[in-house]
N, C-alpha and C positions, 0 to 999 in steps of 0.2 A: 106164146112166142116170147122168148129173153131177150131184154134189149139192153144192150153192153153200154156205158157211157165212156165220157172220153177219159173220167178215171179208173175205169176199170183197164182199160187200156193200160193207161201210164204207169198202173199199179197191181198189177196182179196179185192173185194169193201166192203167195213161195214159202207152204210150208217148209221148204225142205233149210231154209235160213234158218227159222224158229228153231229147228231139230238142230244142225250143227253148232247153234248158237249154247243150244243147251249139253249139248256132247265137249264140243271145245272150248269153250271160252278161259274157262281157265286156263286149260294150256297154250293157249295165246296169250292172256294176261301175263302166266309165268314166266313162258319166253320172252315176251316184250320187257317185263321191268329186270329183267336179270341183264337186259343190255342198257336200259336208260336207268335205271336207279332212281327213280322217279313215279311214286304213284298216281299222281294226276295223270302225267306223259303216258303211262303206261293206259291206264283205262283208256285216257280219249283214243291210241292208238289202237286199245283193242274194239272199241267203239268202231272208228273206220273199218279194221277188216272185217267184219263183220255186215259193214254198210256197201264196202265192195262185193262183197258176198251174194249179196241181196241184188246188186246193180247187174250183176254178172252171171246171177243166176245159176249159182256156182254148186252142183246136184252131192246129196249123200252118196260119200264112196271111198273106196280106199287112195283116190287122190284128192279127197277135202282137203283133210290137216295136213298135210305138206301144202297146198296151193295155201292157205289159211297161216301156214309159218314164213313161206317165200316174201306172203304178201308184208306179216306185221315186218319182217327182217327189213325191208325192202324202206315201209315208212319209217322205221326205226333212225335208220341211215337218214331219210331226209330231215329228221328229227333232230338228231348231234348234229347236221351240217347247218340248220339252220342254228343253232344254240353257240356254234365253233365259231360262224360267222357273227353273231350277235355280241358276243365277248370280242371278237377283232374289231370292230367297230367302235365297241366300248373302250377299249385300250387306245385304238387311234384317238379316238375323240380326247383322251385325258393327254396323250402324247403333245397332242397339238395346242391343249389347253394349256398345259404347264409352259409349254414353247413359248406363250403371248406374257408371258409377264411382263415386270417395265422392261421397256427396251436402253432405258440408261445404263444398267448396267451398274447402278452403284452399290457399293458395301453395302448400305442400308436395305436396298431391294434384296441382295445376295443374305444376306445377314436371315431375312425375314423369310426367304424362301429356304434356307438350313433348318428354320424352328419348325415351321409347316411339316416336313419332311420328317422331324421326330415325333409330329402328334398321331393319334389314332386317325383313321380315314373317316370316322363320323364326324370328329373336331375338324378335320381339314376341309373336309367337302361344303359342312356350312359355312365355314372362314371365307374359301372360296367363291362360291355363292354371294356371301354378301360382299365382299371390298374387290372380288376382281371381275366377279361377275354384275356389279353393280342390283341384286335383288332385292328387295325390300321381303320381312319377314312372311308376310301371305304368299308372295311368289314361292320360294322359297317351300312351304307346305305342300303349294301345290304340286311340285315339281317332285317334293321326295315324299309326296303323297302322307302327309304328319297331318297331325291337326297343328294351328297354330303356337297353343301354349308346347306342344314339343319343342316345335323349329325355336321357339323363344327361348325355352329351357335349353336347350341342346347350342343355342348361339352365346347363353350367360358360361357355359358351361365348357365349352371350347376357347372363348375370351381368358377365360381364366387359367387353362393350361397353357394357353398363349404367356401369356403375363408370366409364368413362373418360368417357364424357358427362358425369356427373353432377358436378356441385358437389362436393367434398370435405365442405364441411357438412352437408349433406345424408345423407351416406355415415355421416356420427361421426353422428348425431341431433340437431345442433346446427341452427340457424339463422341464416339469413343476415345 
């Protein structure tokens, strides 16, 4: 007599995933990175359908590969919409950040936030980072995930396109 455990239960054999796995994957893959443009995005997605597949028990036949295209099409979308949303979030957060500068209002603040504006976004974001965000340079690595001798070089290195932009009075403490 066979005696079934409670993972045989939870887990059956489902050849028939193996076999579709082996039949379609590619044309999932395909379909999937021709809509994200992304090879990582694309495998973990074709990964899921695949895993839905399996959850769903979803049999060899002439409606696999369409249920198998509905399905990647479907994570595909939740995919750009998490990605659409994470760039908005990212933009707000910088919208907001540039908003906090000094609130004086003076030439020299205005002055300093015009130079910011013509540097590259590597130069600007460490600038930032250290004098408005108050970071010290290990924060700073951790945060844009560098080792520290980068964040150092990339802060010597930023300092210095600062400096040739800027006004020389500006540079002494003086004013214009």
């Amino acid at each position: 007599m066979e005696t079934r455990t409670q993972s045989d239960v939870d887990a059956p054999d489902r050849p028939d995933v193996e076999e579709l796995h082996r039949l379609y994957s590619q044309n999932v893959y395909r379909f999937t990175y021709r809509r994200i443009l992304d090879i990582d995005s694309a495998q973990q997605i074709t990964n899921d359908v695949f895993r839905l597949a399996w959850h769903r028990n979803i049999p060899l036949g002439p409606e696999a590969l369409p249920w198998l295209l509905v399905t990647a099409k479907k994570l595909v979308s939740n995919e750009l919409r998490a990605l659409n949303r994470e760039k908005q979030l990212a933009r707000k957060a910088t919208e907001q950040h540039l908003a906090q500068r000094p609130e004086n209002g003076s030439e020299l603040g205005e002055q300093v936030q015009a130079i910011l504006e013509t540097l590259r976004e590597k130069d600007r974001e460490v600038l930032m980072l250290t004098y408005w965000d108050g970071l010290s340079t290990t924060e700073i690595a951790s945060v844009l995930g560098c080792s520290l001798e980068s964040i150092k070089s990339r802060l010597f290195r930023a300092r210095k396109a600062f400096e040739r932009k800027a006004p020389s009075s500006m540079l002494k403490g003086g004013s214009n």
